[in-house]
C-alpha positions in Angstrom: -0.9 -5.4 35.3 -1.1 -7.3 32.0 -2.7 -5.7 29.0 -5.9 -6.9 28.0 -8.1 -4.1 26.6 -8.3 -0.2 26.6 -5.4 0.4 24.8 -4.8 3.8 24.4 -6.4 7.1 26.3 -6.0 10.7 25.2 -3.6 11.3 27.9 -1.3 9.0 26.1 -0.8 11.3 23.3 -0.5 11.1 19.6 1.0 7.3 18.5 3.3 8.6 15.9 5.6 11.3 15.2 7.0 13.6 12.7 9.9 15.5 12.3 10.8 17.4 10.0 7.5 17.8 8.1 8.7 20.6 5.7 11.5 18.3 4.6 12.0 19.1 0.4 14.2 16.2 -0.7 11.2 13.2 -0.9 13.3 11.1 1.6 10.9 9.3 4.2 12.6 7.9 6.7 10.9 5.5 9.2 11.9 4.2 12.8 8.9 1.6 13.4 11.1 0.7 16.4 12.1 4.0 18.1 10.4 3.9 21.9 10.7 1.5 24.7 7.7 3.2 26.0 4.6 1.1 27.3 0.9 2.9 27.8 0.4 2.9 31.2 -2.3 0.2 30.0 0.2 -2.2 29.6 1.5 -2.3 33.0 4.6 -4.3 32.6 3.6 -7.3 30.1 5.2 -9.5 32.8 8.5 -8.4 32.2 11.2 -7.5 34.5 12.7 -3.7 33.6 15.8 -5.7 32.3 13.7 -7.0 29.9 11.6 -3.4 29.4 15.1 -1.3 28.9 16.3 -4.5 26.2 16.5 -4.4 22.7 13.1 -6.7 22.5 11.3 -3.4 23.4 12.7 -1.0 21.0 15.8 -0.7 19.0 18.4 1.3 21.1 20.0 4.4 19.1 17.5 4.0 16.1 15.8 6.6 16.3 18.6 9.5 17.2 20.6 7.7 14.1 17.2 8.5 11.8 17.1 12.2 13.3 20.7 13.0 12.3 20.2 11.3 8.6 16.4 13.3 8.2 18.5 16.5 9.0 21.7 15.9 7.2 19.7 15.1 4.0 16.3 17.2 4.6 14.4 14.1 4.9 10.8 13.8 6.9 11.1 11.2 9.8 7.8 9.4 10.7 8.6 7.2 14.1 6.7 5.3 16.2 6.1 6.7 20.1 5.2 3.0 22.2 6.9 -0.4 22.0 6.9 -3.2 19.4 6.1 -5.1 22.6 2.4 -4.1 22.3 2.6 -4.2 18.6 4.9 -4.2 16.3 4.5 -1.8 13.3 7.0 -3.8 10.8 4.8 -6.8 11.2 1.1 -7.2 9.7 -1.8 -7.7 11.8 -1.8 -11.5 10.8 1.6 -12.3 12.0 2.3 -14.0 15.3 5.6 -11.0 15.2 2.9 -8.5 15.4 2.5 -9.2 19.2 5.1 -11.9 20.0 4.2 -14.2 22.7 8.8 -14.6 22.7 11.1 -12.4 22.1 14.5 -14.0 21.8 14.8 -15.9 25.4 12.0 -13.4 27.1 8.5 -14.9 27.2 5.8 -11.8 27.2 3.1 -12.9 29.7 1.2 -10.0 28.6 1.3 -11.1 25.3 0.3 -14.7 25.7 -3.2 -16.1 24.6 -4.8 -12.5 23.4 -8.1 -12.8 22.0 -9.3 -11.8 18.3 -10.6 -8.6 20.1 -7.5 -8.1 22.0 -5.3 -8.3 18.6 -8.0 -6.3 16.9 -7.7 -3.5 19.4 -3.9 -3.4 19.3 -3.8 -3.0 15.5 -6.5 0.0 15.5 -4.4 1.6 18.1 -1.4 1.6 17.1 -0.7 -0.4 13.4 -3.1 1.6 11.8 -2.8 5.1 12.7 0.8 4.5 12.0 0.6 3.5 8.5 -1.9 5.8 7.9 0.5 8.6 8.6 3.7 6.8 6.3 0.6 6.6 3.8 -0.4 10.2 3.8 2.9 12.0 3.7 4.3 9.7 0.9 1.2 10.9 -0.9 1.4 14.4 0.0 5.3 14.4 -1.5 4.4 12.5 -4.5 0.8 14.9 -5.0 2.9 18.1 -4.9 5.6 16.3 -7.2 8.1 14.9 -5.1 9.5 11.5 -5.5 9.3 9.8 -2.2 12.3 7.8 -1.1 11.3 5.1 1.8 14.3 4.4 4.4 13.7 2.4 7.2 15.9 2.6 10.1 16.6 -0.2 13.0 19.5 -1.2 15.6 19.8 -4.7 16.4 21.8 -6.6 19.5 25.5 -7.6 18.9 24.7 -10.8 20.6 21.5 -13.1 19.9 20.9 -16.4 21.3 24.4 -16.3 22.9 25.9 -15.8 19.5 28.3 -13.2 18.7 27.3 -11.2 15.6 30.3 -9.8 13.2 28.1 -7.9 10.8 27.9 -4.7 11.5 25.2 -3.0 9.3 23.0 -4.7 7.0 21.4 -3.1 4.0 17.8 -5.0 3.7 15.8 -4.8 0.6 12.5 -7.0 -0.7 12.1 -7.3 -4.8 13.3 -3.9 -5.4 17.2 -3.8 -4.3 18.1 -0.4 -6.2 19.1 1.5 -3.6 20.4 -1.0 -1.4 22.9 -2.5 -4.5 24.1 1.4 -5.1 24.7 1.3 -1.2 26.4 -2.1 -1.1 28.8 -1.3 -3.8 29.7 1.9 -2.3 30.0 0.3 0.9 32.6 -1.9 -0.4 36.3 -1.4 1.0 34.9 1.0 3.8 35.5 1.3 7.6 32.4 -1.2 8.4 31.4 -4.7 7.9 28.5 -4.2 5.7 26.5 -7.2 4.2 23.1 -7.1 2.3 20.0 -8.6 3.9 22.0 -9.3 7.3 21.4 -10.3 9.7 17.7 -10.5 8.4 16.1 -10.5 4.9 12.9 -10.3 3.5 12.7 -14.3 4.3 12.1 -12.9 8.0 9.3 -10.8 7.4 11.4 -7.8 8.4 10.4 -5.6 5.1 6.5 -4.8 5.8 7.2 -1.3 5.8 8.9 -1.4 2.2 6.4 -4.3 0.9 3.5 -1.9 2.2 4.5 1.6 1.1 7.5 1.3 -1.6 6.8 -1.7 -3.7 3.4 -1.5 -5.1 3.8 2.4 -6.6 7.9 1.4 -7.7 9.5 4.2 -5.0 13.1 3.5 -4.4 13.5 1.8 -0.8 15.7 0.3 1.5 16.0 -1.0 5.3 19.1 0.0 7.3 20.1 -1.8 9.9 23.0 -1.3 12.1 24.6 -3.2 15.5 24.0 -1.6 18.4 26.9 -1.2 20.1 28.2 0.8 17.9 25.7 3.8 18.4 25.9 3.7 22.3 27.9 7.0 22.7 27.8 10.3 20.7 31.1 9.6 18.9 29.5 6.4 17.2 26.4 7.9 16.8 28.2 11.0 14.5 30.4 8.2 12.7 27.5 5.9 12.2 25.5 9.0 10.8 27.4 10.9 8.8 28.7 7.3 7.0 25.2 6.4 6.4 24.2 9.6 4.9 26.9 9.8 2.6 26.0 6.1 1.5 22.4 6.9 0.8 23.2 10.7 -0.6 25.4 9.3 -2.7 23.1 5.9 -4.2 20.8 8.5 -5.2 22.2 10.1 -7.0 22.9 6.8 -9.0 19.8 6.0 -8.6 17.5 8.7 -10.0 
């Protein structure tokens, strides 16, 4: 069944989640790509499960790597509960990345040809309500006189377009690269391979999330990245962690 209107029902549950909601440090971290999961609306888009289990549907260990970083430094985690196949919440409603029609080498059937109405219902769904939420708790922090601190998390494949890729986590920023130059520079010399604005930058339309909730009110952002494979097994998953929070811990404190 290919998805063509009545997006979401109440059985579905809520489309985003919080943890951590008490969190005191201002940190907001955000997974736009945390869940493979389809409404049962969708069907399968066309897609074989290969594809559905893939990292076009989600980004494999992002989400358990935001977890560990919202508890290690008290931050809230805002994530997103259904695949960036039905829409993706980094992208804006006007971009053809919002419901891609391709996905690397996978067409998306269910994706092809959508109607105004078709796009329009996929953004009230699930764009908006997810937004909303980043929206409302960044306020909340900064109305009770926090100041909020936007991190996006994401995973990305080791291997795209049959090419091999050697970084192994990018730090991502827009206009405002404070954070992500304190990172970089502490970065430097470590155990990883890490490279700013790799394997995407800004150019790429990967930064929404900052662009829409960090840039216009001048709160300190970044976009972490990191290669898959290295997150597939809890040993990774602690390294990966506990060298990520140090990095950002430690920015700001040069930061502030």
């Amino acid at each position: 069944m290919l998805l063509r209107s009545g997006i979401l029902t109440a059985l579905d549950g809520d489309v985003v989640a919080v943890d951590n909601a008490a969190a005191a440090s201002g940190l907001v971290f955000v997974c736009e790509h945390a869940s493979a999961v389809l409404p049962p609306s969708a069907g399968d888009l066309g897609l074989s499960p290969d594809a559905l289990s893939s990292h076009i549907a989600w980004d494999p260990g992002a989400l358990e790597i935001a977890r560990r970083l919202s508890t290690a430094l008290d931050g809230l985690l805002v994530h997103q509960r259904f695949s960036r196949l039905v829409y993706d919440c980094n992208r804006p409603p006007e971009s053809p990345a919002a419901m891609p029609e391709k996905s690397e080498i996978y067409t998306i059937p269910g994706n092809l040809n959508l109607s105004p109405a078709e796009r329009y219902a996929r953004t009230a769904a699930l764009y908006v309500p997810f937004h909303d939420r980043i929206a409302a708790e960044i306020a909340r922090i900064a109305g009770e006189g926090g100041k909020p601190v936007i991190v996006t998390v994401h995973t990305f494949t080791p291997v795209y377009f049959g090419k091999p890729r050697e970084v192994e986590i990018g730090i991502l920023h827009d206009t405002d690269s404070r954070l992500a130059d304190a990172m970089l520079e502490a970065a430097a010399g470590g155990p990883y391979r890490v490279e700013r604005n790799s394997p995407y930058g800004p150019e790429d339309g990967v930064t929404h999330t900052l662009r829409l909730h960090a840039l216009p009110q001048g709160f300190a952002n970044v976009m972490i990245e990191v290669r898959n494979d290295l997150v597939r097994d809890e040993a990774g998953l602690k390294a990966i962690s506990t060298y990520l929070a140090d990095l950002i811990s430690g920015a700001l404190e040069r930061v502030a």
